[in-house]
N, C-alpha and C positions, 0 to 999 in steps of 0.2 A: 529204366533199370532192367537190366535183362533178367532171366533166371538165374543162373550164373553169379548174378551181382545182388542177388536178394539171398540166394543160398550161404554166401561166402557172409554176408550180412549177419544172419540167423547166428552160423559159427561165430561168430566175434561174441554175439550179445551172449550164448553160450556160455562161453569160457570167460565173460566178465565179472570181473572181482569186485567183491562189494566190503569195504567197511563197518561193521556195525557196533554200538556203545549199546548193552541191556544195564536197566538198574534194577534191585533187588529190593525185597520190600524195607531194608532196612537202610535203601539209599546207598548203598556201594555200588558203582561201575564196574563194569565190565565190557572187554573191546577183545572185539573178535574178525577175524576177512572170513570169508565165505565165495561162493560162486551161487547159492541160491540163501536169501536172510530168511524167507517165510520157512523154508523146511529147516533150516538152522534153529532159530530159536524154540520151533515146536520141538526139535532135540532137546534144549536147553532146558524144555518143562516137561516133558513126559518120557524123557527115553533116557537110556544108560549111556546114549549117546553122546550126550551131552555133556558140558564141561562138568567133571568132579568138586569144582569149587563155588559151584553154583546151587548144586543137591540139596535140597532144604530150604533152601532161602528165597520159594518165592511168596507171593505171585512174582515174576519176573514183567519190567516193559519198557520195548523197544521205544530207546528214546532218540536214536539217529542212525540212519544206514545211506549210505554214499559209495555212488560206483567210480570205481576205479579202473583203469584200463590193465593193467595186466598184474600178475599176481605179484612182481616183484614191488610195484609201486604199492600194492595194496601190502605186503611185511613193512615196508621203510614206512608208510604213518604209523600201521599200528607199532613197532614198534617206539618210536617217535612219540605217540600219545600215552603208550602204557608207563613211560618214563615219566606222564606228566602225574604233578602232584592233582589232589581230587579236584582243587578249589582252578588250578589249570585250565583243567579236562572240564569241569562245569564251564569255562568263560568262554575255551574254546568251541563246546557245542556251542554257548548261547550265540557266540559268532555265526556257526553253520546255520542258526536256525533251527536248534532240536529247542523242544520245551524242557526243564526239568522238574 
């Protein structure tokens, strides 16, 4: 692999979109894409950064995050899972392999 071909590499993994499901101490999901999960979620529990519908309701914990290759494929799940009902969305992490 040249330079070149490690460089163009790097960019990809970059700009790679990530899925992630957080649960709230009271057991409600939340599905959010990102481009980095670890500084997202620390959004999620210390910053204003963070989604509005989440304030208050933690601890919050990362119960599944899965890369995607580009950002439009990472809107069509989330959208796609946000549609699903709770008891769904549970069957379908348990599929991916998240614990809940």
């Amino acid at each position: 692999m040249t330079l070149l071909d490690e460089r163009q590499a790097s960019e990809q993994d970059a700009r790679r979109w990530y899925l992630y499901v957080l649960e709230t101490a009271r057991g409600a999901l939340y599905t959010g894409i990102t481009t980095d999960v670890a500084r997202r979620f620390e959004e999620h529990q210390t910053s204003k950064r963070g989604a509005r519908s989440l304030r208050g309701k933690g601890p919050l914990r990362l119960l599944h995050q899965q890369p995607l290759g580009s950002h439009s494929e990472a809107l069509k799940l989330e959208a796609w899972l946000k549609k699903q009902p709770a008891p769904a969305k549970r069957a379908w992490l348990e599929g991916q392999g998240a614990s809940s």
